[in-house]
GUGU-807114 format. One line per 3 residues: number of its first residue (from 1); their letters; for each residue z, y, x of N, C-alpha, C. Coordinates in nm, 4 decimals, padded with zeros to 6 digits, always signed. Layout:
<recs>
NUM	a	Z,Y,X,Z,Y,X,Z,Y,X; ...
</recs>
This chain:
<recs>
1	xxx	+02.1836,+04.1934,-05.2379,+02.2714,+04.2477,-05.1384,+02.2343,+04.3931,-05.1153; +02.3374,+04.4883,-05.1241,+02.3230,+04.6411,-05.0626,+02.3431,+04.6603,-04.9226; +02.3322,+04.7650,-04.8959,+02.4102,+04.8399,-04.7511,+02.4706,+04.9499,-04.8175
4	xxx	+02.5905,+04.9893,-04.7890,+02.6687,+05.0879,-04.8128,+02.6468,+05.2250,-04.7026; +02.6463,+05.3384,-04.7636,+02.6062,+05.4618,-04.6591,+02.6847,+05.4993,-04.5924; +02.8039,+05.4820,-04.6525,+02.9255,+05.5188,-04.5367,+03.0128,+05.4461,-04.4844
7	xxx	+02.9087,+05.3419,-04.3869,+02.9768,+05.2335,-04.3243,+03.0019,+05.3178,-04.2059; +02.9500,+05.3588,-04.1398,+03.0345,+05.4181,-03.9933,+03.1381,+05.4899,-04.0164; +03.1594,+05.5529,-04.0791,+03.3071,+05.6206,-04.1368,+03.3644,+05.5828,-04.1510
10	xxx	+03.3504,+05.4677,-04.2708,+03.4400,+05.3390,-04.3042,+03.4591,+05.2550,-04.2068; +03.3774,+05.1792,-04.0923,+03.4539,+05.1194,-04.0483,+03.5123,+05.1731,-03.9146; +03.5094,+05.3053,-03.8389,+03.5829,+05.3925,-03.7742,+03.7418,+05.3870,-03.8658
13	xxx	+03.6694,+05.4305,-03.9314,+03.8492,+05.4004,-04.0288,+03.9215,+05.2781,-04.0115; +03.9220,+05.2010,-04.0847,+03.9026,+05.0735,-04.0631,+04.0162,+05.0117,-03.8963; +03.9062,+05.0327,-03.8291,+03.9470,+05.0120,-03.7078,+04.0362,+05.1139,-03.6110
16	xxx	+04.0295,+05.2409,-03.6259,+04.0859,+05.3662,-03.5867,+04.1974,+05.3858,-03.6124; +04.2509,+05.3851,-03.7229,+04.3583,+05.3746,-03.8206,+04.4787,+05.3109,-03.8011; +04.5932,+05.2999,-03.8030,+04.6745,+05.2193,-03.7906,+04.7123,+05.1787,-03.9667
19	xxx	+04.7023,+05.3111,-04.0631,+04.7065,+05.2608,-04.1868,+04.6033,+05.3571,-04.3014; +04.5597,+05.2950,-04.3929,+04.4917,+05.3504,-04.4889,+04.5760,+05.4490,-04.5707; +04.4952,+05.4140,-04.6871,+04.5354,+05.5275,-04.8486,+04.6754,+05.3989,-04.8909
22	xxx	+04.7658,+05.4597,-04.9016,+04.8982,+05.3952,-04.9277,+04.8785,+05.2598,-05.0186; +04.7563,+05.2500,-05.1299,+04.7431,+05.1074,-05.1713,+04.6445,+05.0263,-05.1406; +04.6079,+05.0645,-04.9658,+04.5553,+04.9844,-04.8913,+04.6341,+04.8941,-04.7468
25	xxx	+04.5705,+04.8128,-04.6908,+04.6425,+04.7730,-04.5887,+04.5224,+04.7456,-04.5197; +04.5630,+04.7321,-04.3193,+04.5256,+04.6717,-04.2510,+04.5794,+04.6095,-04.1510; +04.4911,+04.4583,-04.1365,+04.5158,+04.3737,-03.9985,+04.4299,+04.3746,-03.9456
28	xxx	+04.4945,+04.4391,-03.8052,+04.4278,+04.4247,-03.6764,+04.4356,+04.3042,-03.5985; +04.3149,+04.2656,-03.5295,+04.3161,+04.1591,-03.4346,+04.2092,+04.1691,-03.3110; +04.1878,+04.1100,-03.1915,+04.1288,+04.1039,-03.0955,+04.0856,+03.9727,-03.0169
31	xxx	+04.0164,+04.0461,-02.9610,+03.9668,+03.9018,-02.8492,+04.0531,+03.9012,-02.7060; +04.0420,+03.7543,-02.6265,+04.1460,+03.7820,-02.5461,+04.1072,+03.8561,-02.4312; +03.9847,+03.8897,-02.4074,+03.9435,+03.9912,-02.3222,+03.9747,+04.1419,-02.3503
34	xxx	+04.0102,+04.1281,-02.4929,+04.0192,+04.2907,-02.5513,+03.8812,+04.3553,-02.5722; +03.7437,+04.2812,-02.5424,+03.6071,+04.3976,-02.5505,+03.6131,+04.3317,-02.7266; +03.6106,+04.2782,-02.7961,+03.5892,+04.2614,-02.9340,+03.7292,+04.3098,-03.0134
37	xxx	+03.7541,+04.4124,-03.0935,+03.8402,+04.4577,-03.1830,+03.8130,+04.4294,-03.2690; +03.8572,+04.3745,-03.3912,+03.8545,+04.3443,-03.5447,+03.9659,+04.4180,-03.6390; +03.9118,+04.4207,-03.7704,+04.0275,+04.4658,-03.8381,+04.0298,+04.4121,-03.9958
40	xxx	+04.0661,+04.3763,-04.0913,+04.0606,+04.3280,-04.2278,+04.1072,+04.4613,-04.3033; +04.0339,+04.4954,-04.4026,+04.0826,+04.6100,-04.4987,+04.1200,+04.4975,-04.6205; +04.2518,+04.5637,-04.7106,+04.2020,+04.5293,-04.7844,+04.3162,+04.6145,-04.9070
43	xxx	+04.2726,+04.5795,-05.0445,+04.3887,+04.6324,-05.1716,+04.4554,+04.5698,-05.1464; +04.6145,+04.6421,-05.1678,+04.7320,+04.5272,-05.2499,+04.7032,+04.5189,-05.3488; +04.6531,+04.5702,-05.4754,+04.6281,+04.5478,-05.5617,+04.5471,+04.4071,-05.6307
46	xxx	+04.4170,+04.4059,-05.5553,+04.3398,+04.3302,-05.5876,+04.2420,+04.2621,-05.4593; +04.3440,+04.1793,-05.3329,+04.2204,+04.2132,-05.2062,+04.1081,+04.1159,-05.1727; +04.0509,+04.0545,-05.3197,+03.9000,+03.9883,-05.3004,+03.8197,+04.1012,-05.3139
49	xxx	+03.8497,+04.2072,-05.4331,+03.7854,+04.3105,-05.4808,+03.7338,+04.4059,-05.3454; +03.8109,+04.4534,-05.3032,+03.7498,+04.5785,-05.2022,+03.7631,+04.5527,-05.0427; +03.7923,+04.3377,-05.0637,+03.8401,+04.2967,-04.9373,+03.7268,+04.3628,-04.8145
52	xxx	+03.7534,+04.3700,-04.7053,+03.6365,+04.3665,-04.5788,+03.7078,+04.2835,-04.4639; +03.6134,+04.2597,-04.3583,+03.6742,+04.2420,-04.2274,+03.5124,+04.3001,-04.1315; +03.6286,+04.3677,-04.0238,+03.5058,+04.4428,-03.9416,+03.5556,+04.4057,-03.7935
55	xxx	+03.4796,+04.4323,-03.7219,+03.4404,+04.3896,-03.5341,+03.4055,+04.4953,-03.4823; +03.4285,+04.5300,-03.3717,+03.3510,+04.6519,-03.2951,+03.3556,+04.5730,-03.1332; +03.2428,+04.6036,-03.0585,+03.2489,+04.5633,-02.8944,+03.2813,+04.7219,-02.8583
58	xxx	+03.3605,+04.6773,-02.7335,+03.4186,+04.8007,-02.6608,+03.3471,+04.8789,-02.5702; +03.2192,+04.7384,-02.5036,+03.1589,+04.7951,-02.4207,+03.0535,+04.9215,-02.4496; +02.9975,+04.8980,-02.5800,+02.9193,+04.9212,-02.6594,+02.9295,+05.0057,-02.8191
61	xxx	+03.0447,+04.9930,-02.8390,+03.0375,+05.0899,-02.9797,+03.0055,+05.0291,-03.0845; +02.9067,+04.8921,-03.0921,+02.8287,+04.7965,-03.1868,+02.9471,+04.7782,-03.2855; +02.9260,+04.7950,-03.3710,+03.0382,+04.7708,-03.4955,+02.9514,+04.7049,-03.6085
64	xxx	+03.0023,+04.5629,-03.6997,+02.9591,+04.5022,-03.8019,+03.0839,+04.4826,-03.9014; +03.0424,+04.5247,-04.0168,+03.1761,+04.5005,-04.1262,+03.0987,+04.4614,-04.2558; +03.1692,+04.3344,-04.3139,+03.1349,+04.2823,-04.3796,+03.2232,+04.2589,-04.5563
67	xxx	+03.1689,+04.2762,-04.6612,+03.2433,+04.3107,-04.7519,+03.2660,+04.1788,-04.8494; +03.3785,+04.1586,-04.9320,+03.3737,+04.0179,-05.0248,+03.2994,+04.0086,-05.0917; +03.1691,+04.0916,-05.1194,+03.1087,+04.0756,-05.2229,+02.9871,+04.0601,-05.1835
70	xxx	+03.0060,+04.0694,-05.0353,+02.8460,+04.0223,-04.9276,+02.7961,+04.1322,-04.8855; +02.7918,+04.2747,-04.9379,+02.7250,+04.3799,-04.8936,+02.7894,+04.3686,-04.7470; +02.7162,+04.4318,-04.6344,+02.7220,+04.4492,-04.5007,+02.6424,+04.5825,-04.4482
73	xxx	+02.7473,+04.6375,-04.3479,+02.6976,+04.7070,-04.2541,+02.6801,+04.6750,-04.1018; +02.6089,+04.7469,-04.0375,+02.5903,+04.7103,-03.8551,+02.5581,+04.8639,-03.7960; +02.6194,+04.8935,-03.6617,+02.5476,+05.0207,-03.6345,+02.7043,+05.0722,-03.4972
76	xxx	+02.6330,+05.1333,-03.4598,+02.6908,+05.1968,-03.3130,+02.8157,+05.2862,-03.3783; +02.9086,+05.2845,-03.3202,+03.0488,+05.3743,-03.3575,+03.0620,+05.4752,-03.2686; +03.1520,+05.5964,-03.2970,+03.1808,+05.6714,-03.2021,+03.3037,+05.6344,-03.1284
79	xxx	+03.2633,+05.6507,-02.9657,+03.3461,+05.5939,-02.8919,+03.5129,+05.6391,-02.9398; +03.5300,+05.6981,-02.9826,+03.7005,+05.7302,-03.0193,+03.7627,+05.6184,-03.1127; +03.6559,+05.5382,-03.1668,+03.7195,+05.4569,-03.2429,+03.7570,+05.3629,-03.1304
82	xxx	+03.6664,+05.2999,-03.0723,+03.7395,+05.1820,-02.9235,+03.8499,+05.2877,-02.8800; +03.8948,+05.3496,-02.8783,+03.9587,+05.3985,-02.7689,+04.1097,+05.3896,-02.8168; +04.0801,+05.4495,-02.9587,+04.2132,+05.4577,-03.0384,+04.2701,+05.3190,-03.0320
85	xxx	+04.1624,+05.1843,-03.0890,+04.2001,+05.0950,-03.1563,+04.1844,+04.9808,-03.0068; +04.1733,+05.0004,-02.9146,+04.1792,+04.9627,-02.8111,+04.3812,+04.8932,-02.8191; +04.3574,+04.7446,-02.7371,+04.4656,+04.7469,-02.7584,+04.5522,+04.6315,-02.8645
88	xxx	+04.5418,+04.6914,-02.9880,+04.6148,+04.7216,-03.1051,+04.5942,+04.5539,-03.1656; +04.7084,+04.5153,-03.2211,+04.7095,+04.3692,-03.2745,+04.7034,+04.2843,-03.1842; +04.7051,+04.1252,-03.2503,+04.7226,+04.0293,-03.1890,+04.6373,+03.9623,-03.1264
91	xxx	+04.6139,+03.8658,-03.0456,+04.4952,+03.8114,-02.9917,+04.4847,+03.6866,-03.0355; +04.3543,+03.6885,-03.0692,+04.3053,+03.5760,-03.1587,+04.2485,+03.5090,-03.0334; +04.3007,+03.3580,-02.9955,+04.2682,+03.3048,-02.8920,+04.1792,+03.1850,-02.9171
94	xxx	+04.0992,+03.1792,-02.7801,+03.9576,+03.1364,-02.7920,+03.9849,+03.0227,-02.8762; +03.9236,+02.9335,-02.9803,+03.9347,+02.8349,-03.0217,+04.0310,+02.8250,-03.1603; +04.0719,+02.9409,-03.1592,+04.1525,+02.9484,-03.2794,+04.0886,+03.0492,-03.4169
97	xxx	+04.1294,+03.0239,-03.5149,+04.0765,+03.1052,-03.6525,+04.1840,+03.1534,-03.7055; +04.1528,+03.2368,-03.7726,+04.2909,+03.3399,-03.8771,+04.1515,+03.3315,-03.9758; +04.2366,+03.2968,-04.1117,+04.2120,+03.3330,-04.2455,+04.2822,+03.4613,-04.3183
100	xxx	+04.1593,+03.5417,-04.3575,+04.2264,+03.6950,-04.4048,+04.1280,+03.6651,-04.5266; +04.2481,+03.6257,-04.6473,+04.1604,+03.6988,-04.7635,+04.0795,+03.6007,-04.8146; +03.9713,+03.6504,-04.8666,+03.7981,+03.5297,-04.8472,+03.7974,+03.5574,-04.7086
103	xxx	+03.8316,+03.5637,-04.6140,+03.7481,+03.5732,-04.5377,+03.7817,+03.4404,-04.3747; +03.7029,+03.4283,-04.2745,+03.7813,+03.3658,-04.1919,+03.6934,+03.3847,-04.0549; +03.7700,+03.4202,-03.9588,+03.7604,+03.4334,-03.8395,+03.7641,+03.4071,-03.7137
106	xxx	+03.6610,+03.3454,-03.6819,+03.7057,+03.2322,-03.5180,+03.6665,+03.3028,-03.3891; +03.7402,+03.2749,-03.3058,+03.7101,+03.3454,-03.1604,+03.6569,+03.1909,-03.0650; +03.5631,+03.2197,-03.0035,+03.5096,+03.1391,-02.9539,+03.4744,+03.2155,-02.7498
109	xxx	+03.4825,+03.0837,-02.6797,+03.4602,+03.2131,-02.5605,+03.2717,+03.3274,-02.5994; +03.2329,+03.2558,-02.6670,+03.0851,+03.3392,-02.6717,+03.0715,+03.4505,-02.7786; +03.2086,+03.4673,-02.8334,+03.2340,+03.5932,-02.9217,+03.3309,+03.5575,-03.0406
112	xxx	+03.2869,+03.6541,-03.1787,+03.3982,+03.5854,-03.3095,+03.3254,+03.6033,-03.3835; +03.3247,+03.5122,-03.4305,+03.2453,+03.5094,-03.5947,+03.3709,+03.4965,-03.7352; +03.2852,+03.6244,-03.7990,+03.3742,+03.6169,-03.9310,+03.2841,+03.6127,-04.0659
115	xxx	+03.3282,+03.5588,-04.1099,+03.2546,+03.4733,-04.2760,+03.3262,+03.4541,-04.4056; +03.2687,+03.4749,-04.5143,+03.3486,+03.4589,-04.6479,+03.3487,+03.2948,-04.6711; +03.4651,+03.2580,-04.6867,+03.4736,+03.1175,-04.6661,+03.3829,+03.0231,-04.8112
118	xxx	+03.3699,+03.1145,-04.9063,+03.2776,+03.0276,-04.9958,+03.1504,+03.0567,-05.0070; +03.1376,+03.1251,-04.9645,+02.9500,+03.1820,-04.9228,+02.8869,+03.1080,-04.7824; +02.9698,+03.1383,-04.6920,+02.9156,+03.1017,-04.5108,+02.8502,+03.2455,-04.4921
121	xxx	+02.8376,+03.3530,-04.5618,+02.8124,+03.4780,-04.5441,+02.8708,+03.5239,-04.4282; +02.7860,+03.6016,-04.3168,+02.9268,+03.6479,-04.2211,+02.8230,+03.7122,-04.0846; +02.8918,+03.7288,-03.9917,+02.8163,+03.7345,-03.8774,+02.8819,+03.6966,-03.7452
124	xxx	+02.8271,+03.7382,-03.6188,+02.8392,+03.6994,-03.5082,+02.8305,+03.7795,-03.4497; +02.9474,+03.8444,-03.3478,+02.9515,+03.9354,-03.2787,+03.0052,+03.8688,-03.0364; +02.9467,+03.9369,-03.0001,+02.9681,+03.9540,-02.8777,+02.9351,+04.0624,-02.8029
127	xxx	+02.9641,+04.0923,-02.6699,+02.9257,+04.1835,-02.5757,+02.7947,+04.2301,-02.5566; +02.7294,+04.1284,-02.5772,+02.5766,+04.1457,-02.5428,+02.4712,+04.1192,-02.6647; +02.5481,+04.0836,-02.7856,+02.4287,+04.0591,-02.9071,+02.5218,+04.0767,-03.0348
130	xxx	+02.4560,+04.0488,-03.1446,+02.5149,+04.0551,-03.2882,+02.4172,+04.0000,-03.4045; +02.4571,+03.9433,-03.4421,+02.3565,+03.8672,-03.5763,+02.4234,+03.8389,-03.7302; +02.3544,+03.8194,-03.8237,+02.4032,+03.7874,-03.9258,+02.3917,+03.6909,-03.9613
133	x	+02.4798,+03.6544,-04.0159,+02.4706,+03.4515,-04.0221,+02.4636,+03.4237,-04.2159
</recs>
């Protein structure tokens, strides 16, 4: 497993963004409190290849994005990204999952965890902590 160097960029992007480089896409989603933002990058082309899905807390800046191929980043955002992406998409309600991709995403009241569904690769995000699972 790597870490990629330009994960805060990337996932400011990511989440900031309403759209990428024209043969990219993103879905946005949230928690029903609104402090957890998420977003799925991915190719039309090919989106296991350069798939991601990323999280940011609002209170906090804490941002984790996780890639199909397992590499992961974690690390504090600049507040303009909550601010922009504040809001934006649908609400993923407590108890429910969205499948993006490999990937899959549950909101739970104690945060959302998102994971590559054939690995269990993934992490755990909330207000007050973050882990990798």
């Amino acid at each position: 497993m790597t870490f990629r160097p330009l994960g805060v960029a990337a996932l400011s992007a990511v989440l900031a963004l309403s759209a990428a480089m024209p043969a990219m896409g993103v879905q946005r989603f949230r928690s029903p409190t609104g402090n957890i933002l998420c977003g799925y990058l991915t190719s039309y082309e090919d989106p296991y290849r350069v798939a991601s899905v990323s999280c940011l807390t609002a209170n906090d800046s804490l941002g984790m994005r996780l890639w199909a191929d397992g590499d992961r980043f974690r690390g504090r955002l600049p507040r303009i990204a909550v601010r922009v992406s504040r809001g934006r998409g649908p609400v993923l309600g407590y108890g429910r999952a969205r499948n993006l991709g490999p990937f899959r995403c549950e909101s739970t009241y104690d945060g959302m965890t998102c994971y590559i569904r054939w690995s269990g690769e993934g992490f755990f995000i909330n207000r007050d902590s973050w882990e990798w699972l």
